[in-house]
Wavefront OBJ file of the C-alpha trace (Angstrom):
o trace
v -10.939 18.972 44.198
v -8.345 21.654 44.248
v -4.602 20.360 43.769
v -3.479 23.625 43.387
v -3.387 27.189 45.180
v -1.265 29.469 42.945
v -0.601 33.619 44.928
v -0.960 35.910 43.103
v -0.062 39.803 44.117
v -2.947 41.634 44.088
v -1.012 44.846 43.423
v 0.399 43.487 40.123
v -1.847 43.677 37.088
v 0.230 41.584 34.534
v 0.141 38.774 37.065
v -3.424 39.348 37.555
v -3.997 39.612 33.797
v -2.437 35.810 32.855
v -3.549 33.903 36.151
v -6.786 32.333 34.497
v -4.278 30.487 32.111
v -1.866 29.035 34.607
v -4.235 25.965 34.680
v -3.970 26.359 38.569
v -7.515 25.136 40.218
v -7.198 27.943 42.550
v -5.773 31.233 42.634
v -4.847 33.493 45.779
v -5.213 37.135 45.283
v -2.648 37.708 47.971
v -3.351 41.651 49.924
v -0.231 39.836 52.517
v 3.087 39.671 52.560
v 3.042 40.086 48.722
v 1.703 43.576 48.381
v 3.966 46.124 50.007
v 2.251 48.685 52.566
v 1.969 51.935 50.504
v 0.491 49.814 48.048
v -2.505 47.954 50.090
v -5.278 49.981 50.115
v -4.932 50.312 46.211
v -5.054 46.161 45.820
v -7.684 46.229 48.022
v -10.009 48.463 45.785
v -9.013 46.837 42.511
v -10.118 43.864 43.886
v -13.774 44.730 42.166
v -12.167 43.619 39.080
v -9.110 41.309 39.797
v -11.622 38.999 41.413
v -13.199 38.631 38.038
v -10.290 39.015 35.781
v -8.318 36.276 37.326
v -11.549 33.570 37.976
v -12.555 34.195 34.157
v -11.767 30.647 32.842
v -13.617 29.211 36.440
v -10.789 29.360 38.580
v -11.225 29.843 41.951
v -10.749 32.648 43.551
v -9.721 33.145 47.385
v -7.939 36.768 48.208
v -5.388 36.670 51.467
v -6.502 39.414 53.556
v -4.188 40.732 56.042
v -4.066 40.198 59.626
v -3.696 43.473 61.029
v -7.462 44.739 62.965
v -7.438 47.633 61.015
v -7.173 45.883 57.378
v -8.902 42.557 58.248
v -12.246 43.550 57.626
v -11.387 45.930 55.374
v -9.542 43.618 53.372
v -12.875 40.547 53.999
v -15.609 42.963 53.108
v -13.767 43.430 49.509
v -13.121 40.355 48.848
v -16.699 39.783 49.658
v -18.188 41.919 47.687
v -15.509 41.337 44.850
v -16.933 37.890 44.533
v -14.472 35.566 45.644
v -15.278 32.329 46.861
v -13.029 32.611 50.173
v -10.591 33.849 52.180
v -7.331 32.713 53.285
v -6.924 34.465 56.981
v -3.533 34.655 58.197
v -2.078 34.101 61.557
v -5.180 32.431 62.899
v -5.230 32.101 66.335
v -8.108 31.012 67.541
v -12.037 29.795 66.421
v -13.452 33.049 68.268
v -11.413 35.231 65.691
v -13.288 33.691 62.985
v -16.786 33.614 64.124
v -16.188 37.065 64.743
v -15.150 37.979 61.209
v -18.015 35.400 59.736
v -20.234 37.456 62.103
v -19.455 40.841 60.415
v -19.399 39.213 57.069
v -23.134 37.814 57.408
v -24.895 41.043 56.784
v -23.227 41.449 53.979
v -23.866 38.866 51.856
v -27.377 38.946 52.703
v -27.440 41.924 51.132
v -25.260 40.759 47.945
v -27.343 37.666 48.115
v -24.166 35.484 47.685
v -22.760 32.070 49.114
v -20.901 33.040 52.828
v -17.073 33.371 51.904
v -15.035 30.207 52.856
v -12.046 30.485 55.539
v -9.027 28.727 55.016
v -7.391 29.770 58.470
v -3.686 29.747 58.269
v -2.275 28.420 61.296
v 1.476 30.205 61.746
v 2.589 30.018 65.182
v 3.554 27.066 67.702
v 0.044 28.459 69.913
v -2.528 28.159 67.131
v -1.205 24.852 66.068
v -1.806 23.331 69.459
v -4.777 24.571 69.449
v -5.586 23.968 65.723
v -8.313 21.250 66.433
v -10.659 24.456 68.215
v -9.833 26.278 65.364
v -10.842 23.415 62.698
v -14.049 23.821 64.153
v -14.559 27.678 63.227
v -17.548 28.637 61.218
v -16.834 28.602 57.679
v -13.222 26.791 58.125
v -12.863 24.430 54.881
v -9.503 23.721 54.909
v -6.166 24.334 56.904
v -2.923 25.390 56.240
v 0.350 25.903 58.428
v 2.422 29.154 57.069
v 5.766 27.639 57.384
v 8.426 30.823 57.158
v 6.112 32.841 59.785
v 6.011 29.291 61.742
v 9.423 28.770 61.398
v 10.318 32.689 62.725
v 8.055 32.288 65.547
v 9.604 29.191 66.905
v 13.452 30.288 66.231
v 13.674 27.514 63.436
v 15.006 27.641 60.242
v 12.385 26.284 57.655
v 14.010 23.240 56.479
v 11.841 19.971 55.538
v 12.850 18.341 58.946
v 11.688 21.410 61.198
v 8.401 21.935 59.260
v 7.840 18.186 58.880
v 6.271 17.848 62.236
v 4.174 20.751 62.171
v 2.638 20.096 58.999
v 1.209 16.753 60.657
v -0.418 17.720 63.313
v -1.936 20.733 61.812
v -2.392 18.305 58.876
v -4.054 15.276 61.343
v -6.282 18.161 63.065
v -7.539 18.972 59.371
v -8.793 15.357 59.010
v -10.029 14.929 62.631
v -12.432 18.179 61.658
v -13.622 16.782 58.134
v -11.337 19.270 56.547
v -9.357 19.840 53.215
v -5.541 19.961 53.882
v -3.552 22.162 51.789
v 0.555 22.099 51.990
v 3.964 20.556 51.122
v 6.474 18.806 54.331
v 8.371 21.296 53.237
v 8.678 25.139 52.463
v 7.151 26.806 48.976
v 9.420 29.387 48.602
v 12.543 27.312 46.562
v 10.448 26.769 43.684
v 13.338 26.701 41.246
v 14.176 22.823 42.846
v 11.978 21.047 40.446
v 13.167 17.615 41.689
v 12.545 18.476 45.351
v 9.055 20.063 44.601
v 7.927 16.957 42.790
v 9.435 14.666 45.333
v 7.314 16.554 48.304
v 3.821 16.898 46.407
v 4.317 12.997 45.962
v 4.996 12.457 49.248
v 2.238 14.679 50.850
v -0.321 12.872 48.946
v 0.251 9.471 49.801
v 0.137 10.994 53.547
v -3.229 12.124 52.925
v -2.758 16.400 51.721
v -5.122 17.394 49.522
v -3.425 20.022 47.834
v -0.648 22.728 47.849
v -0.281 26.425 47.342
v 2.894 27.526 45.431
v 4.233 31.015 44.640
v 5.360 30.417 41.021
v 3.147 28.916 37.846
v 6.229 26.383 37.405
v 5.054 24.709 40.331
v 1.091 23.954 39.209
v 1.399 21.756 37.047
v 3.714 19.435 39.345
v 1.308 19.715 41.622
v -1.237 19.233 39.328
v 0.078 15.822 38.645
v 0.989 14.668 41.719
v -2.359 15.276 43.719
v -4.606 13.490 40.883
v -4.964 9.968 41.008
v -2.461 8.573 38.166
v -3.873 5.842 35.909
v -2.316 3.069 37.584
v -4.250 4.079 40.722
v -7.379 4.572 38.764
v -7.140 0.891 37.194
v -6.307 -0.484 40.876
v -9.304 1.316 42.293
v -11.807 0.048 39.306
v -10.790 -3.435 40.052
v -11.136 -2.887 43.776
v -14.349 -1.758 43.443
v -15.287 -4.429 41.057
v -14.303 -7.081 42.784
v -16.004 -5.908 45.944
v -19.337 -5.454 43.988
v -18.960 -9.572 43.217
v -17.445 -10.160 46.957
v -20.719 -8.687 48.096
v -22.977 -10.780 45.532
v -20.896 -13.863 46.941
v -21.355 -12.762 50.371
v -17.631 -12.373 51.450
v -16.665 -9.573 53.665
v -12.914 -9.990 52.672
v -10.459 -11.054 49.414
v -7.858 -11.051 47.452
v -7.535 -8.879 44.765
v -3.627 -9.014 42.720
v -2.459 -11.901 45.771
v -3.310 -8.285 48.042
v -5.987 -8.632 51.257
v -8.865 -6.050 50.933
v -11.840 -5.282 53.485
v -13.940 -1.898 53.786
v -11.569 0.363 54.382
v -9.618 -0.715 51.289
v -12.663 -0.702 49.371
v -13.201 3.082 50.679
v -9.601 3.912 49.388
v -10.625 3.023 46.144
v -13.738 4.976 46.166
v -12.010 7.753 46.942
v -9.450 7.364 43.973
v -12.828 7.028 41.825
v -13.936 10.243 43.078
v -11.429 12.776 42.896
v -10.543 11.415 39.586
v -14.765 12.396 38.775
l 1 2 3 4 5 6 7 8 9 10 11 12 13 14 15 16 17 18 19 20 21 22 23 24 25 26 27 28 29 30 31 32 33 34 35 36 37 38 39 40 41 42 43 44 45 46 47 48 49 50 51 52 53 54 55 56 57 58 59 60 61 62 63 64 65 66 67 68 69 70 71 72 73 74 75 76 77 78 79 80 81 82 83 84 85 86 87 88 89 90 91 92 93 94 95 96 97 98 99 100 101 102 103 104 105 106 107 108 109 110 111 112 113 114 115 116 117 118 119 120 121 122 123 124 125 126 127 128 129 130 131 132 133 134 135 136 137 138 139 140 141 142 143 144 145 146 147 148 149 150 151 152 153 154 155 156 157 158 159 160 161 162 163 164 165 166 167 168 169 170 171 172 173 174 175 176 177 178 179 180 181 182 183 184 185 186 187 188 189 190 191 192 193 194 195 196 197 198 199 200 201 202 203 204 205 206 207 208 209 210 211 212 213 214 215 216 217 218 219 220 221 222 223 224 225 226 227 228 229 230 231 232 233 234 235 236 237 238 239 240 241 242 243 244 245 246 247 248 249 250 251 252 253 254 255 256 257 258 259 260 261 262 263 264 265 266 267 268 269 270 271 272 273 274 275 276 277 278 279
């Protein structure tokens, strides 16, 4: 289970240096938006060591790559042989894009001998998110994402909760169609200073079904942390759920009370889930 996605500038050593302790589940070595354009090619070859540096208490470790043709690979074939687990590939706009890059990868990795690198495709214009359930499909896609400032700009909206709100659905209901992990707030990252608000959203997108976030500042792990574990009055609902189905079943009853509350199978499955993320 990751509840948390923490960026991280891969051009800045200091941040690289302290990441393993920000008790994030995952960190994003970020070659992006974070990393200005004199300075890529540098990140890019320190990688062979930030990789390691920053996973060294078992974090793990996905690296942004840029989106541009001539850094892409580039940017994927590092990362690759860096030993990260994935990559986060931005402005994704289409499943073809991703085979493609998969494609080059494979080689590669034979020759390491490693895992294949995850995708997280980040979906960051009105196009891609309409077609978003093509692109759930990809080779290697294990989660999606919707970029919500480069959404925003690309649709002439300002990236408020109520513009992004929509977005976020769909992109976040063609994640679960596909059998994929759903990473993101109903709302943008970037004010991380409003505690209240960021606590407020990371409750709310996990009771509509998010998996996780990503956040720009170590403030913000461990409220997301928090909020996408099950809390212990979930876990002691879901143990007596379960329980209780375990004696329905010896009784033969397909459906019950338990706490004056109606629960069938796909109540019981809620509960299992609980069980298991808390595992």
């Amino acid at each position: 289970m990751i509840r948390s996605l923490l960026y991280v500038p891969a051009s800045e050593p200091r941040f690289i240096e302290k990441a393993h302790t920000r008790g994030a589940d995952a960190v994003i070595l970020d070659l992006e938006d974070a990393v200005a354009p004199s300075r890529k090619a540098a990140a890019r070859e320190a990688l062979a060591d930030s990789v390691a540096q920053a996973g060294q208490s078992g974090t793990v470790i996905y690296v942004r790559i840029n989106s541009e043709p001539e850094l892409r690979f580039l940017d994927a074939e590092a990362a690759c042989r860096a030993g990260a687990a994935g990559l986060l590939v931005p402005k994704t706009g289409s499943a073809a894009a991703l085979a493609e890059l998969a494609e080059r990868l494979d080689p590669i990795e034979r020759e390491l001998g490693r895992q294949p690198l995850e995708f997280v495709p980040l979906i960051e214009d009105p196009a891609a998110l309409l077609d978003a359930r093509a692109i759930a499909t990809a080779p290697r896609a294990v989660a999606l994402a919707l970029g919500g400032e480069d959404f925003a700009t690309a649709t002439g909206a300002v990236p408020t909760p109520e513009t992004l709100r929509l977005p976020k659905l769909l992109l976040h209901y063609a994640a679960k169609a596909a059998g994929l992990r759903s990473y993101g707030l109903l709302r943008s990252v970037a004010d991380y200073r409003d505690v209240e608000g960021m606590t407020a959203s990371a409750r709310e997108a996990r009771a509509f079904g998010f998996d996780g976030a990503s956040c720009i500042h170590p403030a913000v792990v461990p409220i997301l942390n928090a909020a996408f574990a099950p809390s212990e009055e979930e876990l002691a609902w879901a143990r007596k759920v379960v329980e209780a189905d375990a004696a329905a079943q010896r009784d033969g009853k397909g459906a019950y009370l338990v706490d004056g509350r109606f629960v069938d199978a796909p109540v019981v499955e809620r509960a299992r889930r609980v069980l298991a993320a808390a595992r």
